[in-house]
N, C-alpha and C positions, 0 to 999 in steps of 0.2 A: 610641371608635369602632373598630371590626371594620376589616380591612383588603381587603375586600371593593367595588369600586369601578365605576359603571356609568358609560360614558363614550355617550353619545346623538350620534353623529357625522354632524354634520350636513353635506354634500355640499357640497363645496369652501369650506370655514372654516377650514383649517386642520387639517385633522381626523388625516390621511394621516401628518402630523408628531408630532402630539400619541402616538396610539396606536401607532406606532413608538418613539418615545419610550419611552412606557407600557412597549410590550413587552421592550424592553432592560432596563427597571428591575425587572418583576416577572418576567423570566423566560417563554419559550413556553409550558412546563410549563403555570404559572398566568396564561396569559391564554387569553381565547376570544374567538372573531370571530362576527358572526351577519352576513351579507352578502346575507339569501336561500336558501334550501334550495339552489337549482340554484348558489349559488357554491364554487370551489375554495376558498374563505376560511374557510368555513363550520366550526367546531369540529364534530367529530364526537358531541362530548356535547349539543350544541346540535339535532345531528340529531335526536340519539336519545330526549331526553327533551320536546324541546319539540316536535319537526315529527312524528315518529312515534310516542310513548306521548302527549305534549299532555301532560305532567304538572310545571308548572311547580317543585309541592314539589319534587320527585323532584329536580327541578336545583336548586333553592335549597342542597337536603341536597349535593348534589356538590359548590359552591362552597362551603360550608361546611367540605367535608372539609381544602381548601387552607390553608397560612398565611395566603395573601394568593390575590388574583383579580382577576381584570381582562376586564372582559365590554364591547365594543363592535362597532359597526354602524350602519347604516345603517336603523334603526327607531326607530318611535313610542316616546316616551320612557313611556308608559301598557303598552306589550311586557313589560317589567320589571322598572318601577317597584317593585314590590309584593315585590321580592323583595331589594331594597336600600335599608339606610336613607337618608333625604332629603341627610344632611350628606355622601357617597357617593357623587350622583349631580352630574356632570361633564360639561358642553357646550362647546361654543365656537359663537359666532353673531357675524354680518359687514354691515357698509353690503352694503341691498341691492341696490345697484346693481352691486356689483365682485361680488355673491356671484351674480345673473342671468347677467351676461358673463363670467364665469368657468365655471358650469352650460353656460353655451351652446355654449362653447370646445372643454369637456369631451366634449360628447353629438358632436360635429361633428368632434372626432381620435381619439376612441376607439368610439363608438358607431354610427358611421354618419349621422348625422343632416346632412340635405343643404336641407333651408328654411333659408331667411333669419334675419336677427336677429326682426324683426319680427314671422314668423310662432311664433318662439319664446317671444318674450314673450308672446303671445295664446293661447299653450295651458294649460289649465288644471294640465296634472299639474307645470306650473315653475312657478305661481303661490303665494306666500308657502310656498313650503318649509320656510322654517326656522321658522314660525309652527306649522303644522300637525302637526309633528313633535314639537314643544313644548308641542302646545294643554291638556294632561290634568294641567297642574301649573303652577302660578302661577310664575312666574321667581325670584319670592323665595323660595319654596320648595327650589330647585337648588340645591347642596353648594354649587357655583363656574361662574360662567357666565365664560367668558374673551371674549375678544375678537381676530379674525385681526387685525385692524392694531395691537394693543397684543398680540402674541403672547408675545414675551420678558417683559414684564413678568406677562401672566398666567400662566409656568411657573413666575416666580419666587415669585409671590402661592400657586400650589398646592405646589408644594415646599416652603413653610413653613406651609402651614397644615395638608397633610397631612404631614410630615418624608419627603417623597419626595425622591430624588435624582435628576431626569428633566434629561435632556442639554436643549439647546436644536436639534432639531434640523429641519431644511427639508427636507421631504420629498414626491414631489410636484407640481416644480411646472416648468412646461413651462421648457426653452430657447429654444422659439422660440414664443414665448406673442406672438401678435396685440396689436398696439396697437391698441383701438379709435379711430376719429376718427368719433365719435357727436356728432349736436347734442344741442343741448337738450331738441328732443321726444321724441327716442325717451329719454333720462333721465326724463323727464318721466314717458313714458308708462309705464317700468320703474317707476315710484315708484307709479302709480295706479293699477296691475295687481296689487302687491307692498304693498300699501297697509297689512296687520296683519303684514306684515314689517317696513313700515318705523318702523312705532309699536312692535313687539317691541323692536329693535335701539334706539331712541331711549332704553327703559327702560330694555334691557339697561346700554346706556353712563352710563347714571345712575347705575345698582347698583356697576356696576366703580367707578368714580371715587369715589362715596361707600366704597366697598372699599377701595381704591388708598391714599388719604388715609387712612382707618384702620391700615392697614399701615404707610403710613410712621409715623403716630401711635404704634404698638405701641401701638393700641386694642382693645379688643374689636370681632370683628366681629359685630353681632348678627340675623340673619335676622326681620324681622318684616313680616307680612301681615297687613292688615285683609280681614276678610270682611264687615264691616256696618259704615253710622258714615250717621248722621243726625244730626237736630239735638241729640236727647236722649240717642242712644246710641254709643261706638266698643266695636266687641269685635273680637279676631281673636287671633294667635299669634305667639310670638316664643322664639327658642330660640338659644343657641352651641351649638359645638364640647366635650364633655364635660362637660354641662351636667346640672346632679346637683340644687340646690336650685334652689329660687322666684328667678325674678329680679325685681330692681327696676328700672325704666326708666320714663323719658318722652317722652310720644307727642304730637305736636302735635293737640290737638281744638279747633276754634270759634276760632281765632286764637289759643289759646292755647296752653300743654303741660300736659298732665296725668300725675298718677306713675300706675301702675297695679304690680302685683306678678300675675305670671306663675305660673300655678299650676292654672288650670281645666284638667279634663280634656274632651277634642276626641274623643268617640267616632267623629263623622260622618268625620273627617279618620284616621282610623289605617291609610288606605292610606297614606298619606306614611312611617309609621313615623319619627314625630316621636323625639327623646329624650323622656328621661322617661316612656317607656311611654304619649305622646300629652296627659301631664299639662303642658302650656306657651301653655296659652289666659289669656286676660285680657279682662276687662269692664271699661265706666266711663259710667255711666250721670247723667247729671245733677247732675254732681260729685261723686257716690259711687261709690268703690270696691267693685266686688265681687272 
């Protein structure tokens, strides 16, 4: 793995902490911030090659020139995907309920923002945020998705899976932060507004914990996504951390598990920039191997 790392900082997750973090450990030098053109946050090389030349190489080659790098913001994880490999690329995503009243909180002490709760949750540009930001890559896909209420344990899960040495640090976060005393409906109605946020976050919590438990295992963690699976067929991708030969693994199909060995090449998938040069697909067709 390249020391090269995309961090997709999703608005009030945690994010504020992480990539202060980040940037204590790799250095100002080697991080960059992409916050919007119009932000003071903004890296200057970010200006230059992305908002004024549009020449993404041109930056790829920049961060290339670095030991290490560290590229985050407040954008589409599809913005730069393509220009970092998958096991690289670094979220954090939150219950979307605390991540809405926290959004809310935010736009209303620093933004100006003077409507209600009610009228906030009904406007469409706060609606499943952390979905939308996320849409252009399967979540198994992502290097490490962490988790803001399991914060400390996800620095501690990317510190050893990357050998990063990142502080634990709270960064952030109001002192005089509002107690909601919300019913049930406006919850309610957060959840049914936010509704491919709240099925993101349910996966999410699925992946950490099947993660979490490998961890403590000192098992491999193995990254795998199905892209097709019917009655007669499962195919899709599966790849680790320095991952050099064909893996062997078993897949649950038809109530059962099946071995399959990892080794098809994924032309359609090489914006992921899988290992193995995209060579980490797998077929199992009617209890044949391919």
């Amino acid at each position: 793995m390249d020391n090269r790392i995309l961090f997709v900082h999703i608005p009030k997750t945690a994010g504020t902490s992480f990539r202060l973090a980040a940037e204590k450990y790799f250095t100002k030098e080697n991080t960059l911030y992409d916050y919007s053109p119009s932000s003071v946050e903004t890296s200057e090389v970010i200006l230059e090659y992305f908002y004024k030349q549009k020449d993404l190489y041109k930056l790829k080659q920049e961060t290339q020139k670095k030991d290490k790098c560290f590229l985050s913001g407040h954008f589409h994880i599809a913005k730069y995907m393509y220009l970092f490999e998958t096991l690289n690329i670094i979220t954090f995503v939150r219950n979307p309920v605390d991540q809405v009243l926290s959004h809310y909180e935010h736009h209303c002490r620093h933004l100006g923002y003077t409507k209600d709760l009610k009228d906030f949750i009904q406007e469409d540009r706060f609606k499943n945020v952390q979905s939308r930001l996320l849409s252009a890559k399967p979540l198994e896909l992502i290097g490490f998705i962490g988790l803001t209420e399991r914060y400390n344990e996800s620095i501690e899960m990317i510190n050893d899976y990357y050998g990063f040495n990142l502080e634990i640090l709270k960064k952030n976060i109001n002192p005089n932060k509002k107690v909601f005393d919300i019913d049930e409906s406006i919850v309610e109605q957060i959840k049914k507004e936010n509704s491919q946020d709240v099925e993101l976050y349910e996966k999410a919590k699925a992946l950490f914990e099947d993660r979490w438990h490998k961890y403590l295992s000192k098992e491999v963690y193995i990254h795998t996504y199905i892209q097709e699976e019917n009655d007669d067929l499962i195919k899709g991708v599966a790849f680790t951390k320095n991952m050099q030969s064909p893996l062997k693994i078993k897949i649950p199909f038809q109530n059962t598990e099946v071995e399959v060995i990892v080794k098809d090449y994924r032309p359609g998938m090489l914006a992921h920039n899988f290992p193995r040069d995209g060579f980490v697909g797998f077929e199992y067709k009617k209890g044949i191997e391919k």
